[in-house]
C-alpha positions, 0 to 999 in steps of 0.5 A: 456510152463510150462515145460520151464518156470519150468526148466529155474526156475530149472536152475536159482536156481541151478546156484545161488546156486553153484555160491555162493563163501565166500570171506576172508576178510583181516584184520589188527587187530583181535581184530576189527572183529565184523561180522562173516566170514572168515579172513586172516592177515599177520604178517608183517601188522597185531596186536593182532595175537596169535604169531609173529612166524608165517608169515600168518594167516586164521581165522573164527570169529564167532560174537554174534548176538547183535553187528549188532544191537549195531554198535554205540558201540564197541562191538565185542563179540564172538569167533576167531579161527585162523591157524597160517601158514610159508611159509616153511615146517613147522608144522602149529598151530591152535590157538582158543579164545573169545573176549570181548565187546572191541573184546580182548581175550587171545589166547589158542594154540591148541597142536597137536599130532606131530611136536615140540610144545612150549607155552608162559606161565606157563603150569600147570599139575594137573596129571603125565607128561610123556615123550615118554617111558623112563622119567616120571615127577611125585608127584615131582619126575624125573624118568628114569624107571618106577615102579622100587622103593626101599624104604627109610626113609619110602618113595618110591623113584625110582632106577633112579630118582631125588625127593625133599621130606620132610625127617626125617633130615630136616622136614622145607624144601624139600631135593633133593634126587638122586638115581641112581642104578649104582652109581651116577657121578658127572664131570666137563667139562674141555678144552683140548687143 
């Protein structure tokens, strides 16, 4: 009798267990979300999502403890992230943000290593921009090849580079220096008819 009763205890607890789903929950505005869980919008009915490019979006939000115990006050503290998916062949993009007491935050697009990227925004660079293996943005200067300098009026300048320096003939304002060691050419487009 033992026997039976610990093995059906077994098999209870064993299919209570694996029959445990989490749901996704659909949500018009991703600034009311005050528990934790997973989420689902679409753009065509949905506010505050990171950006309109994209048809439909999955999401966690994770809520701090204390909105379950404020639920006469509009508290929504907490972090989101959410994945924004086309329906085609596109690259998806992962978007990450904390939220305040009235669940509002800014959204921050994750970059990944492939497809095309693009942001909202001013992108600041504290350090050099490289672009694949040929151009480099760098202390003001747009560069073709790299450590491939002379020197002039007493500053590096690369053989294949545009650079706005301060220089010896106009110390107010920066002057925009062209180099190009095979010359360089200036043209106009014209129509041919």
């Amino acid at each position: 009798m033992k026997k039976t009763f610990f093995l059906i205890l077994y098999l209870g607890i064993t299919n209570l267990l694996f029959s445990q789903e989490i749901s996704t929950l659909t949500t018009m505005d991703w600034n009311t979300l005050r528990y934790s869980g997973f989420y689902e919008s679409a753009r065509s009915n949905s506010t505050n999502i990171p950006n309109k490019d994209y048809d439909l979006f999955w999401g966690i939000n994770i809520a701090h403890s204390i909105n379950k115990s404020l639920l006469s006050k509009p508290y929504h503290w907490g972090g989101q992230i959410a994945f924004g998916i086309n329906r085609s062949n596109s690259w998806p993009a992962m978007y990450i943000r904390s939220t305040n007491e009235l669940g509002e935050g800014k959204w921050s697009k994750v970059l990944i290593e492939n497809g095309d990227q693009s942001i909202d925004g001013s992108l600041g660079v504290t350090q050099n921009i490289n672009v694949g293996s040929n151009i480099k943005l760098s202390g003001g200067e747009l560069t073709y090849v790299y450590n491939d300098t002379f020197t002039y009026d007493q500053k590096k300048m690369g053989n294949y580079a545009m650079k706005w320096v301060y220089d010896s003939w106009q110390t107010g304002a920066p002057t925009l220096w062209h180099s190009g060691h095979g010359g360089i050419k200036f043209s106009q487009p014209h129509n041919v008819v």
